[in-house]
N, C-alpha and C positions, 0 to 999 in steps of 0.2 A: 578559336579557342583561346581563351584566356588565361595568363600563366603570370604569376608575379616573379616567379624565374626566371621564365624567358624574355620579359620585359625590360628588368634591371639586368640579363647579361646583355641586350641587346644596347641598354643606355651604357654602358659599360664599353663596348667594342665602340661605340662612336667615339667615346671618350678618350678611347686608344688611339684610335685612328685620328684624329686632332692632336694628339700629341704628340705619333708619328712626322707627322706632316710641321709641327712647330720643331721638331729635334733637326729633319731633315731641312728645314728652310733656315731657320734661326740658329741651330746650333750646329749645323755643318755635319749630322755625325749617322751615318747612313746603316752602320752593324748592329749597334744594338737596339739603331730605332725600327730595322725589317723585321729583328726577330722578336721584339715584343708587339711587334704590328698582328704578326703569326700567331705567336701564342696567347695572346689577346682578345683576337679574335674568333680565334678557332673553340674557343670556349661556348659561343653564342652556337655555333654551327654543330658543332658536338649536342648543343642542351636539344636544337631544332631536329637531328635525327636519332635524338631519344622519341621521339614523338611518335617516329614513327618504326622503332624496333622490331625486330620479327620476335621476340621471346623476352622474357622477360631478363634474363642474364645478359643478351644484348643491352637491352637498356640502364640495366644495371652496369655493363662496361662503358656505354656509354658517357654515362653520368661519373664513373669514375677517373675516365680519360679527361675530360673537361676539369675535373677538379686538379688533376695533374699542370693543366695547361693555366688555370689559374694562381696555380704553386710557382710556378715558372715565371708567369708575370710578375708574381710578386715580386719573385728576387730580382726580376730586372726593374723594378720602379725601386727598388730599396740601392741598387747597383747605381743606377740614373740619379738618383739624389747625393747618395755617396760621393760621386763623381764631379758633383754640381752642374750638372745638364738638366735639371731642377729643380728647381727652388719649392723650400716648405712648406708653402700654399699650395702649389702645385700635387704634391704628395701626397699630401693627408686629404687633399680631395679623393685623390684616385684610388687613396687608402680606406678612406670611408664608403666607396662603393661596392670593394671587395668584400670590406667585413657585412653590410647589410644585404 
């Protein structure tokens, strides 16, 4: 099945998980690159068992949990640039995937 949601959170979670992986190699910094690894990712994994919800209020928590986990990312890509463990490019890219 085809899903322009699931497609963009899944380009989305790769996207994390590469920048995980440049925070932890390039920038030595292992705490807030785990936990927006998690909360990053677990958005895509959350939207994938809306799919398959026993009820419709399941899926509906579902879908609201992921939006929390994407709330969460945010502030740590807005925390990570603050901090300069990212640079402006780097951001507004990550920034622009959220918002579309």
């Amino acid at each position: 099945m085809d899903s322009i949601l699931r497609d963009k959170s899944y380009t989305f979670a790769i996207s994390i998980v590469k920048l995980a992986q440049f925070l932890q190699k390039e920038q030595k910094e292992f705490v807030i690159s785990n936990q927006i690894l998690k909360s990053g990712t677990s958005t895509v994994a959350l939207i994938r068992e809306a799919e398959f919800a026993q009820s419709q209020a399941d899926y509906i928590n579902k879908f609201y949990i992921s939006l929390k986990e994407v709330n969460e990312t945010d502030y740590r890509l807005n925390l990570l640039k603050d901090i300069g463990y990212i640079n402006g490019n780097n951001f507004t890219s990550m920034k622009k995937i959220i918002k579309n």
